[in-house]
C-alpha positions, 0 to 999 in steps of 0.5 A: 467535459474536459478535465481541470488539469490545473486543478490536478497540478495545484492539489497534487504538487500541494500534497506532494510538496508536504512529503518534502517537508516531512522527509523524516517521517514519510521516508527515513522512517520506514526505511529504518523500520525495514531495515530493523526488520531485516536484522531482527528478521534476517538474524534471528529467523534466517539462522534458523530458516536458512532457504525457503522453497530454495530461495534464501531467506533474507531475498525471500521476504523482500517482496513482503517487507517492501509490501508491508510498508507500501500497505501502510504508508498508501493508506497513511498517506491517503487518509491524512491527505483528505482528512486534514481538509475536512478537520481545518475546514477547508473541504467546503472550498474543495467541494464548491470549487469548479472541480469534479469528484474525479479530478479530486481523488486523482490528485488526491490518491495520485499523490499518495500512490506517488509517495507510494512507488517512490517509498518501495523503490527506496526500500527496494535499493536498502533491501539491497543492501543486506541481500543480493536482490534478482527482479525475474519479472521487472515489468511486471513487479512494476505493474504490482507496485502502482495497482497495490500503491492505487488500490490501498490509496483508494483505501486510505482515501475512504478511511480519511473521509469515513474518520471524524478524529485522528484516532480512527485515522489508524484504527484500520491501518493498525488493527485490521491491515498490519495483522493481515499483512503479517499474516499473509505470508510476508514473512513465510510461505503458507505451503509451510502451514498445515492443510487447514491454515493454508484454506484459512489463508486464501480467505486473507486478501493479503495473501494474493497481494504478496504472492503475486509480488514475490512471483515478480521477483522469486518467479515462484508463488504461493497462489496463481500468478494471475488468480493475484492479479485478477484479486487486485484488480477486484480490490481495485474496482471495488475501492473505486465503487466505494469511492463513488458511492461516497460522492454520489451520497455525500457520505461524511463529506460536509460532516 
């Protein structure tokens, strides 16, 4: 069965095209919230933290600030994107048109994944600004930014069809992945934590996420480089079967 790359096109560029009429709150925003953590961050905790594993630390959070945001906009973006159809009504025109659950979560977790990578590319350039930034490992700092940007856009695609109010559109962003994220060593190294923390902290998906990236640009990490890589993979493989149980079952799709 070929693939209905039209179908692609029309919903992607719709999707894509609601980012250019929401410039203020899907780009200037974050851009300003990270450069507010930088002068609060770098400020406040760097004149006391001056170097962290030999790293300053203004350079040594970048990778968590830049994940902090490519977490929460990923699944911001995806669970608005196919919740709205589901509140205006218009999911039952998505589902009884000629197009495949596949061709929908590609267009669909494509164009969030796509805000995504832009978004951390444009914080990755205002970090810049404060801090003299060095990528040792490009391509592969690349290849962490798409894997988490589809992974937690996968995510907020199941948070989108799991919501039945805006409400719980961030009850998990909110309460579940902001915590996670700020406790997974954006803004520290958990070698600086007790013994016991440090085990506590393997248990936080998270933690593998923002090692592996700041490996990507420090060349050094908390966990294994490939253990990171192995994890994301996992997380990946696992949105993708929740997904697919969600269209094989009908799961709050016509609810």
């Amino acid at each position: 069965m070929s693939m209905n790359l039209n179908a692609i096109r029309a919903i992607y560029g719709f999707e894509m095209s609601r980012t250019r009429r929401t410039l203020m709150q899907s780009v200037l925003s974050p851009v300003i919230s990270t450069s507010l953590y930088f002068v609060v961050f770098g400020a406040a905790i760097g004149s006391r933290i001056q170097e962290v594993d030999g790293v300053p630390y203004g350079a040594f959070i970048v990778p968590g600030l830049i994940m902090l945001s490519l977490l929460t906009q990923s699944i911001s973006n995806a669970s608005f994107g196919i919740y709205f159809p589901k509140f205006a009504g218009t999911i039952y025109e998505l589902l009884s048109a000629p197009v495949s659950p596949t061709e929908i979560v590609l267009s669909y977790v494509g164009a969030a994944a796509s805000k995504s990578i832009v978004l951390g590319l444009i914080i990755l350039a205002t970090a810049g600004l404060f801090v003299p930034i060095q990528i040792a490992h490009p391509v592969w700092m690349l290849v962490f930014l798409v894997l988490t940007s589809v992974t937690f856009s996968l995510v907020g695609f199941i948070i989108g069809l799991w919501a039945d109010n805006f409400e719980k559109l961030q009850v998990v962003p909110l309460l579940i992945i902001t915590p996670l994220t700020f406790l997974g060593g954006s803004f520290y190294s958990i070698k600086m934590l007790p013994p016991v923390w440090q085990t506590v902290s393997l248990f936080n998906p998270v933690v593998y996420l923002v090692s592996g990236f700041r490996w990507c640009f420090l060349g050094q990490a908390d966990v294994d480089v490939a253990t990171s890589l192995g994890m994301t993979l996992l997380f990946t493989v696992a949105a993708l079967g929740v997904v697919g149980w969600i269209f094989k079952t009908g799961y709050r799709l016509k609810r």
